[in-house]
N, C-alpha and C positions, 0 to 999 in steps of 0.2 A: 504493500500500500504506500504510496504517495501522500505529502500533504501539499497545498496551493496556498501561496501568501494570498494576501488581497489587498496586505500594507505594505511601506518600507520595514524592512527589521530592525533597522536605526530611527528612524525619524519619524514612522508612522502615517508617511502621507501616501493617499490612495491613490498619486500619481504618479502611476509604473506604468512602464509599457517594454510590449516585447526589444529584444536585445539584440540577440547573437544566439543560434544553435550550435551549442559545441560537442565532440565528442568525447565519451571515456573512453583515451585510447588503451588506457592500462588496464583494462578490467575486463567492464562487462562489452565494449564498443557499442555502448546504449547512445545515443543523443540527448542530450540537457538544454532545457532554453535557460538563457541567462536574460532575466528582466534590467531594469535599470529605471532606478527613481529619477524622474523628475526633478526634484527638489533639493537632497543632498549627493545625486548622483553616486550611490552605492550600483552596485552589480549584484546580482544574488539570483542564485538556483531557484529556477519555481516553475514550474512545484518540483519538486527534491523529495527525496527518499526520507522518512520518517527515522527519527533517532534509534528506535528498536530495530530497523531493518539497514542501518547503512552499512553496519559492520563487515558482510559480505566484503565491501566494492574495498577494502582493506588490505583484505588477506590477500597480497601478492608478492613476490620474493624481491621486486625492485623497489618496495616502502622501506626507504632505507633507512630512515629513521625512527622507527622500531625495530632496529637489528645490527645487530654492533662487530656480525661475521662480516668478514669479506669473502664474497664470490664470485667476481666480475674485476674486470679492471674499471669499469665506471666504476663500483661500489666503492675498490680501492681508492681511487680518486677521490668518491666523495667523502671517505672517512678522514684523506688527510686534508680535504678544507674542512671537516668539522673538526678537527682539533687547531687547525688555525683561528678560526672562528670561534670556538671555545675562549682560549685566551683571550681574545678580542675583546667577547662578550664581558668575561671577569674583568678585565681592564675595564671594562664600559662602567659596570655595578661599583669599581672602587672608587673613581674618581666621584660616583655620587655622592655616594657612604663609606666608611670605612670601615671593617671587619664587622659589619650589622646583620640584620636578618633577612633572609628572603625567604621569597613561596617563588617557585618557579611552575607555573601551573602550561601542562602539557609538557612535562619532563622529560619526555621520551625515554629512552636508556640509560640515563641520568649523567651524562659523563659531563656537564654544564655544573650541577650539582656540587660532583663529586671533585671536581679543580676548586668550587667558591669553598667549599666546605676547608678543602686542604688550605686556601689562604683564608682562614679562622673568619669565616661565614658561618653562619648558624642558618640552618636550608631544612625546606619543607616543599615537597616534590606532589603535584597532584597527576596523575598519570590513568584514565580510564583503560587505554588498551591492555588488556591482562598480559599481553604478549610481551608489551614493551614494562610494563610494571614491575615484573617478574625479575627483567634484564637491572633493571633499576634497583631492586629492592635488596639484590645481592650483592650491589654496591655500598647503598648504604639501606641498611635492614630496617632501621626504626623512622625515616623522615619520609616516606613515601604512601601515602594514600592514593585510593582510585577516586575518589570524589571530593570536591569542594567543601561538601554538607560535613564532612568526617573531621575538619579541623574545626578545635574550640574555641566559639561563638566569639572569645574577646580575646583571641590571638590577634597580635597587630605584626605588622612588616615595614619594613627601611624602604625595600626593592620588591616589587611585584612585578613577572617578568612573563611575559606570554612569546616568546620564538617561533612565528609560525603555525601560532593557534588561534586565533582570534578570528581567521578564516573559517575555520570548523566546529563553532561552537552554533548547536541548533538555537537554543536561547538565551540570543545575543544580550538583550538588554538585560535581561533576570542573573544573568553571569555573570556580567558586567557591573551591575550595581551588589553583587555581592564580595563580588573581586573587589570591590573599591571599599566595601565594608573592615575588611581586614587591613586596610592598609593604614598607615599610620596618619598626622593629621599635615606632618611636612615630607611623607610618604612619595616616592615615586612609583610612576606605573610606566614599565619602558615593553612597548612590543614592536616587531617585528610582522610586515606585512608584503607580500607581493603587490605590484603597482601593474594596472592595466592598466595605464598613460605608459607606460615605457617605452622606449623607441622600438626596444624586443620583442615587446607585445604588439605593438604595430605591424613589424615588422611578419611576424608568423601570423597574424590574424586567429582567428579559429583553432590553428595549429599550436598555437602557444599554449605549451604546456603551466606555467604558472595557472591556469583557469581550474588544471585539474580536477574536473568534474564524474562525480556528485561532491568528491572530500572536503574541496573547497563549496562553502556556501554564498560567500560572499568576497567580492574584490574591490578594494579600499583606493579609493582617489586620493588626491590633497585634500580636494573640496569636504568627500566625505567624511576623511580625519577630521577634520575642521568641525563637521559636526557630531561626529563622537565626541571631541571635546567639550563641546558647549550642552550639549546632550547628557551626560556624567560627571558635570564640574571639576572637569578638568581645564589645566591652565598646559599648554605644551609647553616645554624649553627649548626643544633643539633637535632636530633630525640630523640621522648618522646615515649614509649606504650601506649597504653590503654590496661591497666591488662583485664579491664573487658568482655571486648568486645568475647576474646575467650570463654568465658561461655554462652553468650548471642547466639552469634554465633553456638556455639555448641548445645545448647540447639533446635537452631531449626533446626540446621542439623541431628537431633537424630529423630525430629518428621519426615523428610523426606525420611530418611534412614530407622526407624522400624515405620511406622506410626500404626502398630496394636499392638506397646508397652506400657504400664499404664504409666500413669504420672509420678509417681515415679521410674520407671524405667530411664525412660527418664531423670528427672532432675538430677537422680544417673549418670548418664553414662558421660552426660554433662557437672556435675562440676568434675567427674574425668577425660576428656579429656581436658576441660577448663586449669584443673589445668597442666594436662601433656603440653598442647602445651606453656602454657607460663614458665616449666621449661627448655624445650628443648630449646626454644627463645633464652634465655643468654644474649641478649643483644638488645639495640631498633636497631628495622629497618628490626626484628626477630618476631616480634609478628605478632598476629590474626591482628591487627589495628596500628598504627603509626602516630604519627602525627609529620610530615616536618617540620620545621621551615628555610622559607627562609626570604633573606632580599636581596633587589635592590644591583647589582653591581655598 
């Protein structure tokens, strides 16, 4: 079963209208219409798959991020820009705070966690996928829940950190204002979104894997940042890139776009377009990926 918006998920206005038909090239190779408000210019699946049945479109060996084996040389690749990007990210949370608390909610395999933890973080990991929790929980045994609801009501946080989650959470605002519940009152909230404004996403149209549909529910503009903030009382500070992400991105937009292309082909085409779209960027908030940094009004 399916459900059908009939509002924005952010902003609640009933002016959407059809989009773009994309496909699930990873999964089921279903088609998804992606709508697009009106008003705050979100993108979002509709109708999309119900939270008790999305899990299927999951279970595939290339969800690399709940899986911490390598079996591929992409995979290899993608695990050493996540440990590039790891670092990063802890350099990102220190310069906020320093050795404070976080909830990194969508922990995936915890390995973001388990580096803030070793520079004297105090980390609380919320992780739904059993598969990825499990990876997680053996990292570090006592910080990891599957749910939101399971942490205590007046636990507060420094750093509230969403990586690539915020696209797939079904109840956006109800999350969202619970996430912000926890945080503290000079608390940061720093996530991490794919950009369909990118040149990359231009560029692959349809084929752009960043949409990846049904997982992703929703794809985030300026504009619509803009109104998550004002929508949540939040105040932004400053947007960062992620350089990498256009290569990564691209790279599987190439397999989607020529999939009877050689390897080499592919990962020629991908860091030359990788590289085009984060010249064209110029500035954050411009890139393939972005990460927000807000903080409590």
């Amino acid at each position: 079963m399916s459900e059908r918006l009939l509002k924005c998920p952010l902003c609640k206005s009933g002016n959407i209208l059809n989009h773009v038909v994309v496909t699930d090239h990873a999964v089921s190779k279903k088609e998804f219409t992606l709508c697009r408000c009106g008003d705050c210019e979100l993108l979002f699946t509709n109708p999309r798959p119900t939270e008790e049945e999305i899990g299927p479109y999951y279970d595939f060996k290339e969800y690399y991020s709940h899986e911490d084996q390598v079996r591929s040389f992409t995979q290899w690749l993608y695990q050493k820009i996540r440990k590039s990007s790891i670092q990063r990210k802890v350099g990102l949370i220190n310069g906020l705070v320093k050795n404070g608390s976080l909830l990194d909610y969508g922990c995936g395999t915890g390995e973001f966690l388990q580096e803030a933890k070793r520079q004297q973080w105090t980390v609380r990991g919320i992780e739904p996928s059993e598969k990825a929790r499990t990876q997680a929980i053996g990292k570090l045994p006592t910080e990891v829940l599957k749910t939101l609801a399971e942490v205590p009501e007046l636990e507060a946080y420094d750093v509230m950190t969403l990586f690539h989650v915020l696209e797939h959470i079904h109840s956006l605002r109800k999350t969202v204002k619970k996430i912000a519940s926890h945080l503290k009152s000079d608390g940061y909230l720093v996530i991490a979104v794919p950009n369909p404004e990118s040149a990359d996403a231009k560029h692959y149209g349809k084929d752009w894997a960043g949409y990846d549909v049904p997982r992703h529910l929703y794809h985030f503009s300026e504009k619509s940042m803009a109104t998550f903030q004002s929508e949540f009382g939040m105040e932004l500070v400053r947007i960062e890139p992620l350089v990498y992400d256009s290569y990564y991105v691209s790279l599987l937009s190439e397999g989607y776009k020529n999939p009877k292309a050689g390897m080499l082909t592919r990962y020629l085409n991908a860091f030359l377009e990788g590289y085009r779209s984060n010249q064209k960027a110029g500035k954050p908030g411009k890139y393939s990926s972005n990460i927000f940094i807000f903080r409590k009004k």
